[in-house]
N, C-alpha and C positions, 0 to 999 in steps of 0.2 A: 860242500858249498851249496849244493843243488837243494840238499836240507834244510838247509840254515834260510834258504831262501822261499822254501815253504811254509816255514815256520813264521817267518818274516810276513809273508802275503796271508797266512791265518788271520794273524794277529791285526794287521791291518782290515780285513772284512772285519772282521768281529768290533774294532773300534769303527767302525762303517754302521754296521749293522745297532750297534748298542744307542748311535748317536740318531738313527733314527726312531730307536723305540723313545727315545729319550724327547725327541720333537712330537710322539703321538701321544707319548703323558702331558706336555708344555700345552698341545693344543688340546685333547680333551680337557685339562683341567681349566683349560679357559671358557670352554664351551661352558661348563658345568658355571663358572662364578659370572659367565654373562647370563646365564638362564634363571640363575639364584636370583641377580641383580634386576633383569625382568618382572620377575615375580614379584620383588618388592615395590618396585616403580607400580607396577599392576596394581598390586594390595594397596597402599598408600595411595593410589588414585579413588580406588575403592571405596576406602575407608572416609575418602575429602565426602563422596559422595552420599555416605548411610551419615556421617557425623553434621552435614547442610541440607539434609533431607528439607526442615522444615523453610530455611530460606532460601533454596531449589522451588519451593511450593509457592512463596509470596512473589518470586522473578517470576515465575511461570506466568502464575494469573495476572503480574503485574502486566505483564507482555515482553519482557524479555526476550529475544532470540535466542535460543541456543547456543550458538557462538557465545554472546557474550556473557551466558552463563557459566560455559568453558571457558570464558578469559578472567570470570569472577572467581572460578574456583583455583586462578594459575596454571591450567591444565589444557594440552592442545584438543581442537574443537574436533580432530580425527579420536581421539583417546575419549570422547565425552560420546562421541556416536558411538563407538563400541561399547563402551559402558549400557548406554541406553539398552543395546541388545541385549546384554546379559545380565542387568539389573531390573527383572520386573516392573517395581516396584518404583522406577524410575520411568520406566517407558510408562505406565501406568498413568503418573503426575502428570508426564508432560503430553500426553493425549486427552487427558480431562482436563486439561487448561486450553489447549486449543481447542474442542469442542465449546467449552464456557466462552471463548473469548470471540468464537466464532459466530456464538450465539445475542451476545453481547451487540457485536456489529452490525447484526441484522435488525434490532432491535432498535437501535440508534437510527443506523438507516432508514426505516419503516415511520420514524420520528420527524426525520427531518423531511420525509415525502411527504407527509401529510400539514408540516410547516409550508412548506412551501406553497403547496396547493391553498392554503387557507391566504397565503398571500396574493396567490390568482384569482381568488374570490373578494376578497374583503372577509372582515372577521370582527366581531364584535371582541375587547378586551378589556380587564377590568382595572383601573387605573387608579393608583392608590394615591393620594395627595392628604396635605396637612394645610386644614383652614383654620381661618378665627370665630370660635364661637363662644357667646356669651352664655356663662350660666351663674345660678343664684351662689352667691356665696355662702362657705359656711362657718360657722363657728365653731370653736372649739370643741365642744360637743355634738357637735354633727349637724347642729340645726341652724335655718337660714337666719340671715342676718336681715333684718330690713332697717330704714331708716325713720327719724322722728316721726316723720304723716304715713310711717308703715309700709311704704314701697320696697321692694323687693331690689336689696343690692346686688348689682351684675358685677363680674368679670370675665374681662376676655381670656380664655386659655385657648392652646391650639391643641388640635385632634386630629387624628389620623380615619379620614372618610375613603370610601370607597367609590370608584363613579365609572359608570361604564361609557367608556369610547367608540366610535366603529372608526378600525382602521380600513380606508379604502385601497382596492385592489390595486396591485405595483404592476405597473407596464411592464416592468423589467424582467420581471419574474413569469408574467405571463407568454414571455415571447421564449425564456428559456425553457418553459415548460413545454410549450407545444414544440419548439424544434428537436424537441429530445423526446416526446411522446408519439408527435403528429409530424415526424419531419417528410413523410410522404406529400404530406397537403399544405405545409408550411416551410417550405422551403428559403434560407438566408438568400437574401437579395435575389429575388425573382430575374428581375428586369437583365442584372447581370448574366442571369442561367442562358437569357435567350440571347444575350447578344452572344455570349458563347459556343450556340448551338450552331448561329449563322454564321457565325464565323469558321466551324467546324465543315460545314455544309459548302461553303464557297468556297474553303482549299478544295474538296475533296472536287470541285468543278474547276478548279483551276488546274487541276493535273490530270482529269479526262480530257480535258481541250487542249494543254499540252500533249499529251498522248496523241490526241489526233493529228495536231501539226507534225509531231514525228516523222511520224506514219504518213503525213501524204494527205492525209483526209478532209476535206473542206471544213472550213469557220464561217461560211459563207460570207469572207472579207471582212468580217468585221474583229475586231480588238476583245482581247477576254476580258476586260473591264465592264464593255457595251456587252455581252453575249451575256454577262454574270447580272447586267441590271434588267434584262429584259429575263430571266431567268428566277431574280427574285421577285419581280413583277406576275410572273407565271407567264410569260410570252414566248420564253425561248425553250421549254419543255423539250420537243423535239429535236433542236438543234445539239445538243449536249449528250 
């Protein structure tokens, strides 16, 4: 019996023992067809990105984000930043488009400061219109027409003349300019800054002369209203 019963508990480990080699083929071979499957999802990311090289190139300079160039190619915007790392040729593009595009803005910018300023100025512009001018007519052959006593027949056609304007300097644009060049010496609404200041100035005396009443200290009877207006007057210096 005692036999029979080791034979019995063998046979049991070993169906123990098989069913675990059995769960480390199940899970290696799994490891193995998710890393296969990796690779392909990788490749096939890859490949979105060498086969849209050249319209990767026109988003770029268009000013595209990257993001949405990850959402144009179907592909998550984590999976397009890695790419970028390991595709040259990719990182490459989208660094010479943000440099062009970079360049681009400054360019603009430097455009519309110099608009602006010519609006702080005045600027002479050349202003294109269409008037009625008379000229000789012609005949079929090219040559003028005149009438019986030989005068010289006219018709009015219209013409595209050029004529120069001066447009005069914009307030609006002058006041923008200097608060954003000159806001040290041009400051928005003066008159406001200083009722602000005095305002600032008179808490800051309404809680030294509370503080004194705390404490015990003379007002010399009088009210902090009356102390604050002989104060702005410069009278009450001393008492404060």
């Amino acid at each position: 019996m005692k036999f029979r019963a080791f034979l019995a508990l063998l046979h049991l480990c070993g169906d123990i023992r098989t069913e675990i080699y059995a769960e480390k083929n199940r899970h290696r071979k799994q490891q193995s067809a998710e890393k296969k499957g990796g690779e392909k999802v990788a490749s096939s990311n890859e490949k979105k990105i060498y086969e849209n090289m050249e319209s990767l190139e026109e988003w770029a300079f268009a000013g595209l984000s990257q993001k949405e160039m990850a959402e144009m190619l179907g592909m998550a915007y984590s999976t397009f930043r890695d790419l970028r790392k390991k595709i040259p040729a990719l990182s490459a593009l989208l660094k010479n488009s943000a440099d062009f595009l970079k360049a681009e803005q400054k360019k603009e910018v430097e455009k519309v400061e110099v608009s602006l300023l010519n609006r702080c100025l005045g600027y002479n512009a050349d202003i294109k219109k269409h008037m009625k001018v008379k000229k000789p007519m012609l005949g079929t052959g090219g040559e003028v027409l005149t009438d019986a006593n030989g005068k010289v027949i006219t018709e009015e056609v219209l013409e595209e003349v050029t004529e120069q304007q001066h447009v005069p300097a914009d307030v609006g644009a002058i006041k923008f300019y200097l608060l954003n060049k000159a806001k040290d010496k041009w400051k928005e609404n003066p008159d406001r800054l200083e009722l602000e200041k005095k305002r600032v100035a008179n808490d800051t005396k309404r809680t030294k002369l509370a503080e004194q009443a705390a404490s015990g200290g003379s007002v010399s009877g009088k009210t902090i209203e009356e102390i604050l207006e002989e104060a702005e007057s410069g009278g009450a210096d001393a008492e404060v």
